[in-house]
C-alpha positions in Angstrom: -61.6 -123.1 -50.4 -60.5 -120.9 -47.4 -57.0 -121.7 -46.2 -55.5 -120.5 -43.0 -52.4 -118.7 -43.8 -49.3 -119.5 -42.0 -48.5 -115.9 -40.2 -52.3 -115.8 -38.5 -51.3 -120.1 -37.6 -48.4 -119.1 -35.7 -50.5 -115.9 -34.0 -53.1 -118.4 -32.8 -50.3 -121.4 -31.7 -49.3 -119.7 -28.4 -52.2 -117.7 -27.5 -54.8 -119.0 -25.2 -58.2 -117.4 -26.4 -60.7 -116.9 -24.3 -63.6 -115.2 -26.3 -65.7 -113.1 -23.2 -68.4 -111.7 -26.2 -68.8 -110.8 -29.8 -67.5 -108.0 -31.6 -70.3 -105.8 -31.9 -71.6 -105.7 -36.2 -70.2 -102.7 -38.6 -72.2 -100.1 -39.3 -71.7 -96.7 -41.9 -70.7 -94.1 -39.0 -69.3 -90.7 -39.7 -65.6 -90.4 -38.6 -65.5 -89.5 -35.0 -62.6 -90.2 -32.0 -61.9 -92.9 -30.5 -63.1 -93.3 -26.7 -60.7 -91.3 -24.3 -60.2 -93.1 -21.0 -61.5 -91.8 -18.1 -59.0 -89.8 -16.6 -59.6 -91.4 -13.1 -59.6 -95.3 -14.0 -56.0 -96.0 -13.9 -53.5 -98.2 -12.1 -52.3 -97.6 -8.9 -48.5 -99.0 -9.9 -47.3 -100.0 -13.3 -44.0 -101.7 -14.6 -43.7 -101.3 -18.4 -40.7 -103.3 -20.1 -39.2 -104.3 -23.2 -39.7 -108.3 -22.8 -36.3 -110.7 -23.4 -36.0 -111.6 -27.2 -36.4 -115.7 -25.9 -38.7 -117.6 -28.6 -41.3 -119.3 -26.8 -44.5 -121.3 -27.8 -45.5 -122.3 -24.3 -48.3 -119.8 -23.9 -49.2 -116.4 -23.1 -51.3 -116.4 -20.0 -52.9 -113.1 -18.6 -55.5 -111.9 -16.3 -56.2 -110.5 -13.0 -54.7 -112.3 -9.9 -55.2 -112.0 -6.6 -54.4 -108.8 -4.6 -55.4 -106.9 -7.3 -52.1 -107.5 -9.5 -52.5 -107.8 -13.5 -49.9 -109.3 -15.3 -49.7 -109.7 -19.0 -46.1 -111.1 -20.8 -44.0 -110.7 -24.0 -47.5 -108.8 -25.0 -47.3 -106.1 -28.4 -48.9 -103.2 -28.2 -51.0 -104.4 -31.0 -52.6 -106.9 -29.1 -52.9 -104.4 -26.0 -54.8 -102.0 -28.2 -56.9 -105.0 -29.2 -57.6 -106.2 -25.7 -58.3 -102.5 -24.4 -60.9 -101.0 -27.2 -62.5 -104.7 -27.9 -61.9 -104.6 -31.2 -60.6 -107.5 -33.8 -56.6 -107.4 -35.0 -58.1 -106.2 -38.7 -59.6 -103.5 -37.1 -56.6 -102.1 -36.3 -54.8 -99.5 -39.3 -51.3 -98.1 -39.0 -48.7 -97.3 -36.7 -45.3 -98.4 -36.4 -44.1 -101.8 -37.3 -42.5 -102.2 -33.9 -46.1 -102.1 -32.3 -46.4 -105.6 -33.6 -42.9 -106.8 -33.4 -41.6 -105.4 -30.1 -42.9 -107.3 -26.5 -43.4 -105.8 -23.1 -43.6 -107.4 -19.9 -46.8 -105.2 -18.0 -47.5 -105.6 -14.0 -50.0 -103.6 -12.7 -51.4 -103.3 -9.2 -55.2 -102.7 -8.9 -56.1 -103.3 -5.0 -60.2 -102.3 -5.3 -60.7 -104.2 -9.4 -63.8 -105.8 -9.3 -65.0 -109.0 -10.9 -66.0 -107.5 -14.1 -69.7 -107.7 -15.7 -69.7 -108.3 -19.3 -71.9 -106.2 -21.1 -72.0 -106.2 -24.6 -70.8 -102.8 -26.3 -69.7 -101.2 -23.0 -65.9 -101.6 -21.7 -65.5 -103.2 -18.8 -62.9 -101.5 -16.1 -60.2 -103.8 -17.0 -60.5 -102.2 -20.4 -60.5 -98.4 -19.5 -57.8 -99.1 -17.5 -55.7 -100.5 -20.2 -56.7 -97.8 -22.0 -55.5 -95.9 -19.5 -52.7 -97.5 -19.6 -51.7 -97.3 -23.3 -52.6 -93.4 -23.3 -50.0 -92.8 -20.2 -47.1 -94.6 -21.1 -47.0 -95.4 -25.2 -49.0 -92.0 -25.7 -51.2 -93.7 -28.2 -53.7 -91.6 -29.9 -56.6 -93.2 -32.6 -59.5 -92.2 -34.4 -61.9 -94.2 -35.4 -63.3 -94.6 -39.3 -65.4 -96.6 -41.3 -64.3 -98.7 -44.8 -65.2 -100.7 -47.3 -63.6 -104.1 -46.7 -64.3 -108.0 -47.0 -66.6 -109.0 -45.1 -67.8 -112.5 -44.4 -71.5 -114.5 -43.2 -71.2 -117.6 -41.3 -74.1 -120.3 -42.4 -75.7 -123.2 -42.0 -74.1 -125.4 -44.8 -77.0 -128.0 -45.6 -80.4 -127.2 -47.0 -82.0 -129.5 -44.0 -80.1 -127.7 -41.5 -78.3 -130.6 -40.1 -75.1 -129.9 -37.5 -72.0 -131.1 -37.7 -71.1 -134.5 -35.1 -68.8 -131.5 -33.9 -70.8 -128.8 -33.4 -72.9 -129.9 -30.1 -75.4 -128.1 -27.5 -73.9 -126.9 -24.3 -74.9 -127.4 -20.6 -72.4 -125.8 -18.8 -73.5 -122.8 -16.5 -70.6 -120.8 -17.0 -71.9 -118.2 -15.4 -72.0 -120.5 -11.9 -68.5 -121.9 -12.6 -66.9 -118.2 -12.9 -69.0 -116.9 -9.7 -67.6 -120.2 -7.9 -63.9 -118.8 -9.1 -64.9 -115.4 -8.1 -65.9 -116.2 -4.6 -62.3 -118.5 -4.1 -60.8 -115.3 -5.4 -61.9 -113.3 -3.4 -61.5 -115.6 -0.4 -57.5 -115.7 -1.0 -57.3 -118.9 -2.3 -54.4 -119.1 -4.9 -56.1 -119.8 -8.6 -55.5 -123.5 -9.7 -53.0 -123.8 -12.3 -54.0 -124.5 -15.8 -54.2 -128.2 -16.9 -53.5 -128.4 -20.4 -56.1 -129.8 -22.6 -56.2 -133.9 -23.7 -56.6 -134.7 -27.2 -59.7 -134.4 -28.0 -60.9 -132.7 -24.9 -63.1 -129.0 -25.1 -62.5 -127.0 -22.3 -66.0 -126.4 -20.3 -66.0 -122.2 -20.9 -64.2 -120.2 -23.6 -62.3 -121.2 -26.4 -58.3 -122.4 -27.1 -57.0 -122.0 -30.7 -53.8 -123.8 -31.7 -52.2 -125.4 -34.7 -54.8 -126.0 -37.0 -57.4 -127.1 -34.3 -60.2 -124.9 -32.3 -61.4 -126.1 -29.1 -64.7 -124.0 -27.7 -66.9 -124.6 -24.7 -70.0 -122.9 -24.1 -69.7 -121.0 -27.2 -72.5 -118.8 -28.9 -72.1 -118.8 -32.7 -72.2 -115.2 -32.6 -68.7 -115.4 -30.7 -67.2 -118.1 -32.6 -68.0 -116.3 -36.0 -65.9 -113.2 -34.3 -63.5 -115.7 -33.3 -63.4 -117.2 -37.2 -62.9 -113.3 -37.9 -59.9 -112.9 -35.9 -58.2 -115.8 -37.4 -59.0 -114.9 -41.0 -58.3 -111.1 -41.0 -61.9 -109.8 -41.6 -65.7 -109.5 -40.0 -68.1 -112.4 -40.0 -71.4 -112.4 -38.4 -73.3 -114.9 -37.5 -76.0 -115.7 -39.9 -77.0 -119.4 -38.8 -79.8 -118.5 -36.2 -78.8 -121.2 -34.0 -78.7 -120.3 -30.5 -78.0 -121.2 -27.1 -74.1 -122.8 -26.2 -72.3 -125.0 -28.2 -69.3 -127.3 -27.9 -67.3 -126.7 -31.0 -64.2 -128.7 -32.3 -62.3 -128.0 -35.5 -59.5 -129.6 -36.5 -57.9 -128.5 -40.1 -54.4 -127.8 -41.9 -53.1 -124.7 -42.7 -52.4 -123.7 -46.6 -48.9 -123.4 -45.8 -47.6 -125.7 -42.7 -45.9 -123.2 -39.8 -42.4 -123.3 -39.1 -41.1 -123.2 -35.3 -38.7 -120.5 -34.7 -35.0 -122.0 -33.7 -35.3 -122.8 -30.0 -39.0 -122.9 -29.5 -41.0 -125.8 -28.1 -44.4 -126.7 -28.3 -47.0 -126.6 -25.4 -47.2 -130.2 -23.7 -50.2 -131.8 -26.1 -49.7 -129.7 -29.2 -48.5 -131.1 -32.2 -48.8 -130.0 -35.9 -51.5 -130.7 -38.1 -51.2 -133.2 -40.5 -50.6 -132.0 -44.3 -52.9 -134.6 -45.4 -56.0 -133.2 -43.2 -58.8 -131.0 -44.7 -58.4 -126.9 -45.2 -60.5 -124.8 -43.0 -63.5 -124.3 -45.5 -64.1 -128.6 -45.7 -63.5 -128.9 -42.2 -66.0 -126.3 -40.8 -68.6 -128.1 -43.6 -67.7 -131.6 -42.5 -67.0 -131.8 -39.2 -69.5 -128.3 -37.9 -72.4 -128.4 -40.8 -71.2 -124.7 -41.5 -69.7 -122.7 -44.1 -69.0 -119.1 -44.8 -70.5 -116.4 -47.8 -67.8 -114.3 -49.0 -68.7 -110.2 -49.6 -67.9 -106.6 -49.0 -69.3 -104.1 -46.7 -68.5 -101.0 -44.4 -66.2 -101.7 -41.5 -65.9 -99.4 -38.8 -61.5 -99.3 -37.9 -58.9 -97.5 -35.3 -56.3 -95.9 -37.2 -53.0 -94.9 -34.9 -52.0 -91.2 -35.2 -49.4 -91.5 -33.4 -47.6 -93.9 -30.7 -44.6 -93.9 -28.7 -42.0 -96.6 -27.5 -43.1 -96.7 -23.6 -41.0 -94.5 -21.1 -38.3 -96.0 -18.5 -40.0 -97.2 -15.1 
């Protein structure tokens, strides 16, 4: 039976996830570097610093905002590398230790950042200019490799092929809800402040992970077996041929039950899962219709050759 472990739990507590595509499958390459950054897609102004050592489980919210500012809090680098080359955490091989200890606080002013277009296996400006980013002020330099690691298949658990009462089509357009957004954007209005999820409740685009539950809206399987991947430390590809959007909601407990840090609270509407529920393997079988096949194959990785703590604004 798959368990969550308790370390990737408390990762996926106070991060709001929101899955823009799937990680693209490994394939044997031969060792070659990592993308550079273009050397002209950068920010215009940037404020790098060490964040306050406050615990806090109330969310990490980022993005662009209007004017062209980008803000991303109490952030590690590990993450930033992450978000930059589009890659999954396992994906990332050594450094430091403090690049996944130590937080920083990053504004950045972009005045002419357009509304990105997702394209799957291309990075979107927001990317290269994190990349940029990264490159100017932590000096991080990678190369990228390919290994033999545990890989994973996500299925279709029953021989008839039925679905799970969780795992339901989509209708959303997402892509009309975000071109609404856009447009408001881009007309000055402020964005409307996030209103935290009801029990139950699936947001109508992306995905939210928390203790023990995953809430997805307008999900492909492809996506939310990269999403699986994240949580559980290795690749899986989708291998159910199910397509279109989904509506996914798994709610399971942990192997070992997380432990708040002294001083932190919980978002409003998150609690901890119960100790009596299902682990992750019977709930995606029971409540989704799926399960995963365990093996090995090549991976392609970043490995850090070197990185540096960020230089004084």
């Amino acid at each position: 039976m798959q368990r969550l472990p308790a370390r990737r739990v408390t990762r996926w507590a106070y991060l709001a996830v929101i899955i823009a595509s799937a990680t693209a499958a490994s394939r044997a390459q031969e060792q070659t570097p990592a993308p550079t950054p273009d050397a002209d897609v950068k920010f215009e102004v940037t404020s790098v610093k060490k964040s306050a050592p406050t615990p806090n489980l109330q969310g990490i919210r980022f993005g662009l905002q209007p004017s062209g500012r980008f803000a991303i809090p109490g952030m590690p680098v590990n993450a930033l590398i992450t978000m930059a080359y589009g890659i999954q955490r396992f994906q990332l091989i050594g450094g430091p230790g403090w690049i996944n200890t130590d937080r920083f606080d990053i504004n950045a002013i972009e005045e002419d950042l357009p509304i990105p277009a997702t394209v799957l296996g291309t990075p979107t400006r927001m990317q290269l200019l994190m990349q940029s980013l990264l490159k100017e002020r932590f000096a991080l330099v990678m190369h990228k490799e390919t290994r033999e690691l545990p890989v994973s298949y996500l299925v279709v658990a029953r021989e008839d092929r039925r679905l799970g009462e969780r795992l339901r089509p989509s209708t959303v357009d997402c892509q009309a809800l975000f071109a609404e957004r856009a447009k408001a954007a881009r007309g000055g209005a402020p964005p409307a402040p996030p209103t935290p999820l009801k029990p139950g409740e699936i947001p109508p685009c992306g995905a939210v992970g928390g203790f023990g539950r995953i809430a997805a809206g307008s999900m492909q399987m492809s996506n939310f077996a990269s999403m699986l991947g994240s949580m559980l430390g290795r690749p899986i590809y989708d291998r159910t041929n199910l397509t279109g959007n989904f509506e996914i909601l798994l709610e399971y407990t942990p192997d070992q039950m997380p432990q708040l840090p002294p001083g932190a609270t919980l978002p409003p509407g998150l609690t901890l899962p119960s100790p009596d529920g299902p682990s992750l393997a019977t709930a995606l079988q029971e409540q989704l219709g799926l399960k995963l096949d365990n093996t090995r194959g090549p991976v392609d990785v970043f490995v850090v050759d070197s990185v540096e703590q960020p230089s004084p604004d």
